[in-house]
PDB file of N, CA, C and O in Angstrom:
ATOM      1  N   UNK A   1      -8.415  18.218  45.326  1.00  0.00           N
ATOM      2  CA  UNK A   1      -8.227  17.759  43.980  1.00  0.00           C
ATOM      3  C   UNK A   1      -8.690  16.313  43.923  1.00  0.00           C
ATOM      4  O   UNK A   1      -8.283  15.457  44.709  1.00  0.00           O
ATOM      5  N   UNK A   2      -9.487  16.108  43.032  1.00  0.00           N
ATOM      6  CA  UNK A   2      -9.698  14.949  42.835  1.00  0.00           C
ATOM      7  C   UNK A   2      -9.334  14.173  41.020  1.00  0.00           C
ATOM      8  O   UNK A   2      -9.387  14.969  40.083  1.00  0.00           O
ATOM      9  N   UNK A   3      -8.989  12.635  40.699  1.00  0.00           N
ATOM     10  CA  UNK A   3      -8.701  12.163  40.189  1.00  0.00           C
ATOM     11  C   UNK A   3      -9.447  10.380  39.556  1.00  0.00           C
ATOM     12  O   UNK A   3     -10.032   9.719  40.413  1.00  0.00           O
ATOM     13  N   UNK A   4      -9.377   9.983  38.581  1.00  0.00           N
ATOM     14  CA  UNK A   4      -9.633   9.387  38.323  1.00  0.00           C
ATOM     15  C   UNK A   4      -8.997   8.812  37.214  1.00  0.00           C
ATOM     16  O   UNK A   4      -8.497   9.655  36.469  1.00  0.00           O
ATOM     17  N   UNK A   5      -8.828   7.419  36.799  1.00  0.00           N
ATOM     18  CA  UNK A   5      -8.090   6.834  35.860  1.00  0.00           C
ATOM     19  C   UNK A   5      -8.786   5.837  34.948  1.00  0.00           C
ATOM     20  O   UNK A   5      -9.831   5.475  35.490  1.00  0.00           O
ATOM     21  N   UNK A   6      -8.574   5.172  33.598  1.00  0.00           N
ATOM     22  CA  UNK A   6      -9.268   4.391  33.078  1.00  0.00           C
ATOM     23  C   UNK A   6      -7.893   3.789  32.176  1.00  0.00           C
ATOM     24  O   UNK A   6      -6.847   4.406  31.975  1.00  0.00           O
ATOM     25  N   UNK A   7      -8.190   2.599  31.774  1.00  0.00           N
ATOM     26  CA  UNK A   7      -7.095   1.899  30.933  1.00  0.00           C
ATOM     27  C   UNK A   7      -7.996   0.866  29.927  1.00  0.00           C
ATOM     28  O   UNK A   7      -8.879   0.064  30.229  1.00  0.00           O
ATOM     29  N   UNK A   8      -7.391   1.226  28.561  1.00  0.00           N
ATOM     30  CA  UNK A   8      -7.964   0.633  27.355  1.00  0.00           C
ATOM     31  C   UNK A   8      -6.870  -0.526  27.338  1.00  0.00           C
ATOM     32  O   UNK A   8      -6.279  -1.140  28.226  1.00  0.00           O
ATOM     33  N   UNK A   9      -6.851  -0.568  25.646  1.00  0.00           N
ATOM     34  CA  UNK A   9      -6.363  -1.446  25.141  1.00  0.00           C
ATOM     35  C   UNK A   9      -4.689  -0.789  25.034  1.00  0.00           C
ATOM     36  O   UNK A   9      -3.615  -1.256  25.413  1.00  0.00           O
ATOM     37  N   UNK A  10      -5.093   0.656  24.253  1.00  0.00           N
ATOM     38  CA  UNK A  10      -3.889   0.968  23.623  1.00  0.00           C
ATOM     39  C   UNK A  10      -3.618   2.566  24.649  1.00  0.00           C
ATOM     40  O   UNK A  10      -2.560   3.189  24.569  1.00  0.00           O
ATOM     41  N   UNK A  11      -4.491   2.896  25.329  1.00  0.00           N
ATOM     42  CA  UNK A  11      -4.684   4.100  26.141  1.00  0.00           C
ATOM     43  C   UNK A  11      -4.611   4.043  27.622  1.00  0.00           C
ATOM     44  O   UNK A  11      -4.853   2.912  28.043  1.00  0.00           O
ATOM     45  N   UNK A  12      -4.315   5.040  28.659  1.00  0.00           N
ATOM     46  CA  UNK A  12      -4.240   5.246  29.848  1.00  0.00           C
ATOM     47  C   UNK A  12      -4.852   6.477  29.875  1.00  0.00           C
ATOM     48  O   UNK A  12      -4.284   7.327  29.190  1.00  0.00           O
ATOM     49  N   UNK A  13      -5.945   6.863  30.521  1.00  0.00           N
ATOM     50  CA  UNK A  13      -6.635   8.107  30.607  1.00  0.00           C
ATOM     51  C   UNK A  13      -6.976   8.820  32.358  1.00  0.00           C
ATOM     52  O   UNK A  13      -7.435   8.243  33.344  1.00  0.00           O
ATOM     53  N   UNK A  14      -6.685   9.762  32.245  1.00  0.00           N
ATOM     54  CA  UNK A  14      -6.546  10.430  33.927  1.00  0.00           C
ATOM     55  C   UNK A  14      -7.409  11.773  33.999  1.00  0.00           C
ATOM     56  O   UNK A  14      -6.879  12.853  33.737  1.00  0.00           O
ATOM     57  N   UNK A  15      -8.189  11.716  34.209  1.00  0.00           N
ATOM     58  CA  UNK A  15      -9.106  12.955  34.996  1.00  0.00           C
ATOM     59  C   UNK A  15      -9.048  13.614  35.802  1.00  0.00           C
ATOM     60  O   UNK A  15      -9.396  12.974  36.794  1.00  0.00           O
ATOM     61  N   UNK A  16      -8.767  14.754  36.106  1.00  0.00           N
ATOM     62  CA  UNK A  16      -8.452  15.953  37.297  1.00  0.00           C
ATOM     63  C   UNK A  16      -9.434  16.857  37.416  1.00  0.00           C
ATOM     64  O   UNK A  16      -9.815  17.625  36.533  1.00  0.00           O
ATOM     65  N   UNK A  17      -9.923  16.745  38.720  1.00  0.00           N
ATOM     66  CA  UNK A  17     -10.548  18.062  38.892  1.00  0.00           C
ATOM     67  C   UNK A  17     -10.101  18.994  39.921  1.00  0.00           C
ATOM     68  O   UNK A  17     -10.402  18.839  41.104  1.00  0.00           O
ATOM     69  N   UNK A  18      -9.244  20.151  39.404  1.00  0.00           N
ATOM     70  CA  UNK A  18      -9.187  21.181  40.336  1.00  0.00           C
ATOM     71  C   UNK A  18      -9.741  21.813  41.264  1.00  0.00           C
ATOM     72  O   UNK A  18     -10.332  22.612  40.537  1.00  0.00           O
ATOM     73  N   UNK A  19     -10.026  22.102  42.252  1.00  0.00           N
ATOM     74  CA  UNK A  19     -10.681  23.180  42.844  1.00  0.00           C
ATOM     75  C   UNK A  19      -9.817  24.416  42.631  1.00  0.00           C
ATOM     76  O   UNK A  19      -8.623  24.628  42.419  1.00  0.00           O
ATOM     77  N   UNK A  20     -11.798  25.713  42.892  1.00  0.00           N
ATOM     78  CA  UNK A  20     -11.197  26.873  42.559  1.00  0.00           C
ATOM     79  C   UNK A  20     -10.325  27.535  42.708  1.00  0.00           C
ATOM     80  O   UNK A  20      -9.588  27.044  43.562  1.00  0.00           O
ATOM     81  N   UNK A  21      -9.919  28.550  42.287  1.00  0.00           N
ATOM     82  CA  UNK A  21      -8.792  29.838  42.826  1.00  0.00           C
ATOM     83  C   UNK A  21      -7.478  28.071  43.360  1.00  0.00           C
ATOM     84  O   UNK A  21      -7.061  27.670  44.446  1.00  0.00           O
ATOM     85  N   UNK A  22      -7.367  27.761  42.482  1.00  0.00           N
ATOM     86  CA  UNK A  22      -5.740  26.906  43.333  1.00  0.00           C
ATOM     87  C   UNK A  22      -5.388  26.626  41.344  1.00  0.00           C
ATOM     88  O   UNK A  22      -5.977  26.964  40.317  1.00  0.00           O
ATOM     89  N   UNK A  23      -4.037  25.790  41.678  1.00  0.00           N
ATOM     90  CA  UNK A  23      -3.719  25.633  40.536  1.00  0.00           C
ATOM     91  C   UNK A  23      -3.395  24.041  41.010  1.00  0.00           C
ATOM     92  O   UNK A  23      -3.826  23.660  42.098  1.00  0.00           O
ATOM     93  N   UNK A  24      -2.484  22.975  40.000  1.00  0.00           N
ATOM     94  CA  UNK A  24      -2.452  21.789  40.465  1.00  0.00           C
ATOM     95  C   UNK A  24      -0.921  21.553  39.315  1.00  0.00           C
ATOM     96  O   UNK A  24      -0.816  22.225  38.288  1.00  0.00           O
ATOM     97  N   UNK A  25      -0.370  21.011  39.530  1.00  0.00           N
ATOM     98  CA  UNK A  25       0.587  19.921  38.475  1.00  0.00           C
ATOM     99  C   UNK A  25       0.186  18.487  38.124  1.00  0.00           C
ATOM    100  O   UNK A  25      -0.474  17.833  38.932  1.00  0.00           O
ATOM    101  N   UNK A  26       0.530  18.020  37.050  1.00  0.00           N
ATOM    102  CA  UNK A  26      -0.350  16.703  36.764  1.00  0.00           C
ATOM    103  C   UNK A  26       0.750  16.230  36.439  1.00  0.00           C
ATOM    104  O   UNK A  26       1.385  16.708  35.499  1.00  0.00           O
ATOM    105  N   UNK A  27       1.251  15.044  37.266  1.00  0.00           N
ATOM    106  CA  UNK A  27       2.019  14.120  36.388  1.00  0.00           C
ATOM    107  C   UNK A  27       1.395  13.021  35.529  1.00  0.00           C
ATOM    108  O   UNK A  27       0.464  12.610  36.221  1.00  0.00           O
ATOM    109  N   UNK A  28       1.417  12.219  34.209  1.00  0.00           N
ATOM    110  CA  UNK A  28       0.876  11.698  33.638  1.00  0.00           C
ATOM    111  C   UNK A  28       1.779  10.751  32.801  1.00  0.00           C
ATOM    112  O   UNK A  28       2.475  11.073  31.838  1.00  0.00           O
ATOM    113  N   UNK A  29       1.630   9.491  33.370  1.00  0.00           N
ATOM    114  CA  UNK A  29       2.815   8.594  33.340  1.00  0.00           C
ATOM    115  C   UNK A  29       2.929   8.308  31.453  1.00  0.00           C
ATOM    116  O   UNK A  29       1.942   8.520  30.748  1.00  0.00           O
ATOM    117  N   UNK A  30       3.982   7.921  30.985  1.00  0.00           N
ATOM    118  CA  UNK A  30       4.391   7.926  29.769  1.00  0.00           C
ATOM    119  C   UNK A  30       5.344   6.803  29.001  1.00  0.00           C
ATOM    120  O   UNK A  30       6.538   6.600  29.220  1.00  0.00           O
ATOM    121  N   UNK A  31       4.562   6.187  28.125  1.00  0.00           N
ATOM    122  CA  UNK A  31       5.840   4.758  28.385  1.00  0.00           C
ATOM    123  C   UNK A  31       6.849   5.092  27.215  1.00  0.00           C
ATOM    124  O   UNK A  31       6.735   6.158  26.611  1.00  0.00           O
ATOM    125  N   UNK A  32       7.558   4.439  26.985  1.00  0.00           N
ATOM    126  CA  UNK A  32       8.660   4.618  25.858  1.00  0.00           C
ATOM    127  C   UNK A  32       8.484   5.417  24.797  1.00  0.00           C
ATOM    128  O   UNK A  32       8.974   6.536  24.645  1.00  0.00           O
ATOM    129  N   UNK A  33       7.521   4.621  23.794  1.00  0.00           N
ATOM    130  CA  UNK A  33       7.222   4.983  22.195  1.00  0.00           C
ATOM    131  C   UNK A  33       5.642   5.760  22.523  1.00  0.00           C
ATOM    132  O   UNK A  33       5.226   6.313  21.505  1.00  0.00           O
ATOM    133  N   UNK A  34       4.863   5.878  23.522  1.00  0.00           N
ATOM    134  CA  UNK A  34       4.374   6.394  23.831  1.00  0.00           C
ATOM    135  C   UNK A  34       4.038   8.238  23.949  1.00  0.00           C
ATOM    136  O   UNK A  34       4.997   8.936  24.278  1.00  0.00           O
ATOM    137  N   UNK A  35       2.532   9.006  23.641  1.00  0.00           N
ATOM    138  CA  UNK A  35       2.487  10.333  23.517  1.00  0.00           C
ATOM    139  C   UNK A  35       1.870  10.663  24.780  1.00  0.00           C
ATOM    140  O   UNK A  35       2.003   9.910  25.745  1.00  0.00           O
ATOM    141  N   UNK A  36       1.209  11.724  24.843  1.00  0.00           N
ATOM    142  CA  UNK A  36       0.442  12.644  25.524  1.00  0.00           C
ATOM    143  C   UNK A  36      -0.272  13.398  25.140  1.00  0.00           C
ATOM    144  O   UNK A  36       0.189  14.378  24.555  1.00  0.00           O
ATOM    145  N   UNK A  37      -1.165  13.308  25.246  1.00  0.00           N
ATOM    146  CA  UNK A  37      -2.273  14.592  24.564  1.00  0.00           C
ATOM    147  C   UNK A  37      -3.077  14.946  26.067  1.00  0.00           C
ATOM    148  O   UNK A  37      -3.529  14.277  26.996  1.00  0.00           O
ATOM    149  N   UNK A  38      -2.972  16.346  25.735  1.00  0.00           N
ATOM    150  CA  UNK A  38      -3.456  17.324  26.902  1.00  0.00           C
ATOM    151  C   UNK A  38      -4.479  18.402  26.458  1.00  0.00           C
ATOM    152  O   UNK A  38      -4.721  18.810  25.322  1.00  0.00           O
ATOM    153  N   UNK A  39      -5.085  18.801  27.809  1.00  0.00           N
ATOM    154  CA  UNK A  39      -5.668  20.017  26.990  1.00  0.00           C
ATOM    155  C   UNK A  39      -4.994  21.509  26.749  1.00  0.00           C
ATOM    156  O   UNK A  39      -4.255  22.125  27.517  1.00  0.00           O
ATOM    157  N   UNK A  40      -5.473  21.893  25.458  1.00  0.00           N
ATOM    158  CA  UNK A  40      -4.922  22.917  25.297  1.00  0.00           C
ATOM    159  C   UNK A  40      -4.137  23.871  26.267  1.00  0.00           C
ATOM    160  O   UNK A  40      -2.907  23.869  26.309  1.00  0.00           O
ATOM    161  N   UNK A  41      -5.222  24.996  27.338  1.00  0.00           N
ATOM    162  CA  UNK A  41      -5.180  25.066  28.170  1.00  0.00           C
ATOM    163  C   UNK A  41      -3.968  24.498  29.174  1.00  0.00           C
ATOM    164  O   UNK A  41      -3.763  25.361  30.028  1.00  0.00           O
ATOM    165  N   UNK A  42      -3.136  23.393  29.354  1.00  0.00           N
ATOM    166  CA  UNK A  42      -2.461  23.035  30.142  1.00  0.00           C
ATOM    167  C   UNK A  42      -0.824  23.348  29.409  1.00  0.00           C
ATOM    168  O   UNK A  42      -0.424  23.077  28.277  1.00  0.00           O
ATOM    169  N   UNK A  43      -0.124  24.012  30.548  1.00  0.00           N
ATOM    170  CA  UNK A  43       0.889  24.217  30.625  1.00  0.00           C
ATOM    171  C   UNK A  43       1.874  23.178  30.810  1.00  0.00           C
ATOM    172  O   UNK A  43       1.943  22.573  31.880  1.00  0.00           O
ATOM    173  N   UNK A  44       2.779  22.887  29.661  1.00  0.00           N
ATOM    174  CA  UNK A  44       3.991  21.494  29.411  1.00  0.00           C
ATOM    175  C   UNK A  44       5.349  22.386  30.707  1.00  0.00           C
ATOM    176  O   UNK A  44       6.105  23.349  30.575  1.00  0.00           O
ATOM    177  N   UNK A  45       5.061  21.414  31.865  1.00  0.00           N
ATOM    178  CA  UNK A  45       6.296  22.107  32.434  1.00  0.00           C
ATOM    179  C   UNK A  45       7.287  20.961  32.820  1.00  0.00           C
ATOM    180  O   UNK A  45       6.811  19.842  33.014  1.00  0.00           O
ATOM    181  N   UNK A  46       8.834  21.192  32.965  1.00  0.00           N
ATOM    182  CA  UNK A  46      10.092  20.417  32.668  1.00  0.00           C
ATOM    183  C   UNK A  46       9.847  19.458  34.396  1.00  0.00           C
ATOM    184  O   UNK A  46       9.447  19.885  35.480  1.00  0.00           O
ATOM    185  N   UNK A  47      10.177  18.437  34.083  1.00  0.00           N
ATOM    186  CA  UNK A  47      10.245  17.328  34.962  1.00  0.00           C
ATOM    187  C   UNK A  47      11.382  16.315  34.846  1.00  0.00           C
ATOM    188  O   UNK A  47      11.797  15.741  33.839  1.00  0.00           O
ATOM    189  N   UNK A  48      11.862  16.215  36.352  1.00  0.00           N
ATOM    190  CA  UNK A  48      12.970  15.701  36.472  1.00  0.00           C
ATOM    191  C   UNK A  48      12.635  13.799  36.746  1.00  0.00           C
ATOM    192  O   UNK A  48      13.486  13.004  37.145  1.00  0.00           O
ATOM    193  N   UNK A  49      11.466  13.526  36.465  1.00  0.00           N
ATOM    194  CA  UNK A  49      10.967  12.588  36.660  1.00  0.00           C
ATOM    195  C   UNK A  49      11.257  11.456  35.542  1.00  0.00           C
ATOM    196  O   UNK A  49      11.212  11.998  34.438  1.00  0.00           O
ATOM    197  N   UNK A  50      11.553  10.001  35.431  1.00  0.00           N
ATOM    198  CA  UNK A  50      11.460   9.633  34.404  1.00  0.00           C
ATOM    199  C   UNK A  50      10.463   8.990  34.237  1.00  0.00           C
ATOM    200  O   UNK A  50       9.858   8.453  35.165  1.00  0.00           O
ATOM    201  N   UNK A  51      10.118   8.931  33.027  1.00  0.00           N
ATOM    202  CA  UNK A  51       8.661   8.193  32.825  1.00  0.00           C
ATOM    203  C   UNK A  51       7.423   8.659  32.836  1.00  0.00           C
ATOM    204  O   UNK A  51       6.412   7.965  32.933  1.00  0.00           O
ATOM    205  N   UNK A  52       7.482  10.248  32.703  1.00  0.00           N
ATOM    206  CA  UNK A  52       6.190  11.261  33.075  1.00  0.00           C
ATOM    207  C   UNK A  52       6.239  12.662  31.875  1.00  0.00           C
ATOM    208  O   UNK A  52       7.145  13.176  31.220  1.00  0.00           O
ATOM    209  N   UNK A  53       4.890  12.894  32.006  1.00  0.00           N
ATOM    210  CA  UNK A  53       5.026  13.999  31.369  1.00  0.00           C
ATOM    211  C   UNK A  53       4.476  14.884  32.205  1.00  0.00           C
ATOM    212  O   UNK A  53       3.711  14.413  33.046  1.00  0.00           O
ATOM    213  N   UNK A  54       4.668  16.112  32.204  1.00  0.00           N
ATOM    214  CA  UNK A  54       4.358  16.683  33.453  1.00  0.00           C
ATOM    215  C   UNK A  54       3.542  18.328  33.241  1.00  0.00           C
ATOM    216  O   UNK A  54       4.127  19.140  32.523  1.00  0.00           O
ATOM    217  N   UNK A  55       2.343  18.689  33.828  1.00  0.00           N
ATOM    218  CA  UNK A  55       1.985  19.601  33.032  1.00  0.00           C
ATOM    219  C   UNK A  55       1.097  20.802  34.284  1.00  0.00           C
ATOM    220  O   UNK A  55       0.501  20.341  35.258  1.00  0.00           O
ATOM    221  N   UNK A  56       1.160  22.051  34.054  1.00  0.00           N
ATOM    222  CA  UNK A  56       0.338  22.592  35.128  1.00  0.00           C
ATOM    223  C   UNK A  56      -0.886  23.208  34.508  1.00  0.00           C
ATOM    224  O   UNK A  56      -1.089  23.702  33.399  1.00  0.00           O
ATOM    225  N   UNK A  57      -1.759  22.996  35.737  1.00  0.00           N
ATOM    226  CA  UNK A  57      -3.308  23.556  35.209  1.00  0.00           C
ATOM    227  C   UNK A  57      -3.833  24.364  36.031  1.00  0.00           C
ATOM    228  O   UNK A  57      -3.295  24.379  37.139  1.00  0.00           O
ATOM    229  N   UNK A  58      -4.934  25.229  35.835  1.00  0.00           N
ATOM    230  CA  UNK A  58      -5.672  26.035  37.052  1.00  0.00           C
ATOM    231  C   UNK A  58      -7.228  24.907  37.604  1.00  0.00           C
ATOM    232  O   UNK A  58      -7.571  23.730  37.721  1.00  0.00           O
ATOM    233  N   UNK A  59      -7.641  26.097  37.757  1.00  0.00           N
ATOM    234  CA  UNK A  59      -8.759  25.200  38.631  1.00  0.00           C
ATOM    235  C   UNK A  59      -9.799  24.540  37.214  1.00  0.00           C
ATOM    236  O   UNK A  59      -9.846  25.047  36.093  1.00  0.00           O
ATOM    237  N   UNK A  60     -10.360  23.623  37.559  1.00  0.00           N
ATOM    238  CA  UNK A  60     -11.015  23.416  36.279  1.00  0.00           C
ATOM    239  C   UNK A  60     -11.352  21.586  36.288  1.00  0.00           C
ATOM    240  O   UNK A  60     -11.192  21.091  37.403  1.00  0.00           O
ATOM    241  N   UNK A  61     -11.698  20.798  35.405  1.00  0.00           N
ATOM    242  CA  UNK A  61     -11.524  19.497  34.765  1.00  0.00           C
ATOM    243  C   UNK A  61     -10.903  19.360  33.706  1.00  0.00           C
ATOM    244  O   UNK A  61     -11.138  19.957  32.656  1.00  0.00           O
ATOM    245  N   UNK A  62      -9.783  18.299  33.970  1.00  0.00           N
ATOM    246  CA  UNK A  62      -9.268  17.998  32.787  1.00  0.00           C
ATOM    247  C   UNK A  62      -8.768  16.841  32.562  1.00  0.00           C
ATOM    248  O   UNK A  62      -8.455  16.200  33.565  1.00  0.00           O
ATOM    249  N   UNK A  63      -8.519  16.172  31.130  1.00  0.00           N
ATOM    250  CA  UNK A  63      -8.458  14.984  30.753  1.00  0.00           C
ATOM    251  C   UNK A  63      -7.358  14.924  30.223  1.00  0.00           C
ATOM    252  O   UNK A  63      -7.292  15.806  29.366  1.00  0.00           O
ATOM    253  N   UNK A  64      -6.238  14.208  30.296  1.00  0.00           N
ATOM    254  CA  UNK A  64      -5.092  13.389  29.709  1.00  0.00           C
ATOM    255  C   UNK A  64      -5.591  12.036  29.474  1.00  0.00           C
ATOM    256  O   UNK A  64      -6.595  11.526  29.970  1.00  0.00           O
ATOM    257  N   UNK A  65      -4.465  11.340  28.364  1.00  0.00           N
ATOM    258  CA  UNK A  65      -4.631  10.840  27.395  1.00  0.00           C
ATOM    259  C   UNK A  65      -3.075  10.208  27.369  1.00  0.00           C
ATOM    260  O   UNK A  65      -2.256  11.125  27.316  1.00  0.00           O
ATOM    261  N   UNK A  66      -2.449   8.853  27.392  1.00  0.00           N
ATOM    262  CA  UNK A  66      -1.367   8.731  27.385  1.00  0.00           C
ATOM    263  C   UNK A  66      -1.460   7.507  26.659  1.00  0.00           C
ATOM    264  O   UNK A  66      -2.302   6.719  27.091  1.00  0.00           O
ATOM    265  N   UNK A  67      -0.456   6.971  25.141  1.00  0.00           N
ATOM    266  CA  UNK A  67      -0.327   5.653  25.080  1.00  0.00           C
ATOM    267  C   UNK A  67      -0.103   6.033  23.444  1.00  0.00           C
ATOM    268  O   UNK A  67       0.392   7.124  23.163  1.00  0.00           O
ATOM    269  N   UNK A  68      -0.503   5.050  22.344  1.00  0.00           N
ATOM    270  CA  UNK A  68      -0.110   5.093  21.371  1.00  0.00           C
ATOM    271  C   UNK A  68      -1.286   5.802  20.226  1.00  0.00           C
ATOM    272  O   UNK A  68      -2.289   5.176  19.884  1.00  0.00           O
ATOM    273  N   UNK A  69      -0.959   7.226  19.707  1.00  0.00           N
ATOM    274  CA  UNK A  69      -2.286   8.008  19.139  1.00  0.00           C
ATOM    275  C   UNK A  69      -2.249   6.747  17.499  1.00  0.00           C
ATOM    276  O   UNK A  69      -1.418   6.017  16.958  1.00  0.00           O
ATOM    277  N   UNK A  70      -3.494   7.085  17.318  1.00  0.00           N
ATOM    278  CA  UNK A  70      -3.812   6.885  15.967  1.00  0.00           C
ATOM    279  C   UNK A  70      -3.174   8.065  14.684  1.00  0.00           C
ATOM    280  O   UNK A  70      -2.930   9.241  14.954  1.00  0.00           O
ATOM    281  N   UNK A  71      -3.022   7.575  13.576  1.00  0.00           N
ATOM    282  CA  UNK A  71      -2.402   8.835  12.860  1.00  0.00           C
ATOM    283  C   UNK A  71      -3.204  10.125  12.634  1.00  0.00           C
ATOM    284  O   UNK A  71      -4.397  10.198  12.337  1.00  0.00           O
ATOM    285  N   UNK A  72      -2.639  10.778  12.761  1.00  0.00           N
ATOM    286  CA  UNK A  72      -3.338  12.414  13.052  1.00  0.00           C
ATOM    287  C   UNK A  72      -3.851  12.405  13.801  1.00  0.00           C
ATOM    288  O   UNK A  72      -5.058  12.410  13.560  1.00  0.00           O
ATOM    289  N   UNK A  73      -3.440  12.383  15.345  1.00  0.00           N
ATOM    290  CA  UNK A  73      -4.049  12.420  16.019  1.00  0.00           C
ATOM    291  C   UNK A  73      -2.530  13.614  16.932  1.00  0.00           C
ATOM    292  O   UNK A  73      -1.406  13.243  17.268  1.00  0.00           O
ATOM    293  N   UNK A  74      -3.151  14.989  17.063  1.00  0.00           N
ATOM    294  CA  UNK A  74      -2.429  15.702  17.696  1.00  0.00           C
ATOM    295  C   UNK A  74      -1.716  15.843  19.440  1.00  0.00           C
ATOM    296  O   UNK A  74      -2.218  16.406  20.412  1.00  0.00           O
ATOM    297  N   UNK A  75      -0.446  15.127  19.338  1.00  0.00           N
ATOM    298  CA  UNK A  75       0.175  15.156  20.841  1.00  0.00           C
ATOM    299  C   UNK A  75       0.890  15.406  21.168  1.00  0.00           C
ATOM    300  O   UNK A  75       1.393  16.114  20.295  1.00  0.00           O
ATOM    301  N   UNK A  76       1.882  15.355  22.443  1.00  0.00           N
ATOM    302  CA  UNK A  76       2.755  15.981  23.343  1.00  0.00           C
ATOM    303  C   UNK A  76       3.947  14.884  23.259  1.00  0.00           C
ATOM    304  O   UNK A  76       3.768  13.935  24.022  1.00  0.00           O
ATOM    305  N   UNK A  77       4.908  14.842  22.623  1.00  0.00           N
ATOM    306  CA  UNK A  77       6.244  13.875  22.748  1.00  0.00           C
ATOM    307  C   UNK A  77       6.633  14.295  24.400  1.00  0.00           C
ATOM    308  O   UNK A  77       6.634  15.458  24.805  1.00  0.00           O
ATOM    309  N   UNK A  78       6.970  13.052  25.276  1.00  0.00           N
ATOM    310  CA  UNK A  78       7.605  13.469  26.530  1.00  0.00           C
ATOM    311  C   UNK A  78       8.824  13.582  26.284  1.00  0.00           C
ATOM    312  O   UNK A  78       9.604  13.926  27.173  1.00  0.00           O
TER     313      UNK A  78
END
């Protein structure tokens, strides 16, 4: 599995790439007043973690998105 991260102004963004036939969990850190937007595709699963949102995926690339959305902008409350 590989990963990658980027940080804006108002955003934290994390890149995953799965390898095949496996699956992965993504934790994807989350601040207070802060969302999550995921891809469709990714499964919201319960985490005992604080400060995370936590989500499972199959093999594939995928992009999270964590920090403060613009209005209408569709996301994941942690």
């Amino acid at each position: 599995m590989s990963r990658s991260w980027a940080r804006d102004e108002d955003w934290t963004t994390l890149t995953v790439q799965v390898p095949g036939n496996t699956r992965a969990v993504v934790r994807v850190p989350v601040g207070e007043d802060e969302s999550v937007t995921a891809p469709e595709c990714a499964d919201r699963v319960p985490t005992e973690v604080e400060g995370f949102a936590q989500f499972e995926v199959a093999a594939g690339r995928f992009t999270f998105r964590a920090g403060v959305p613009a209005r209408g902008v569709s996301r994941v409350r942690r």
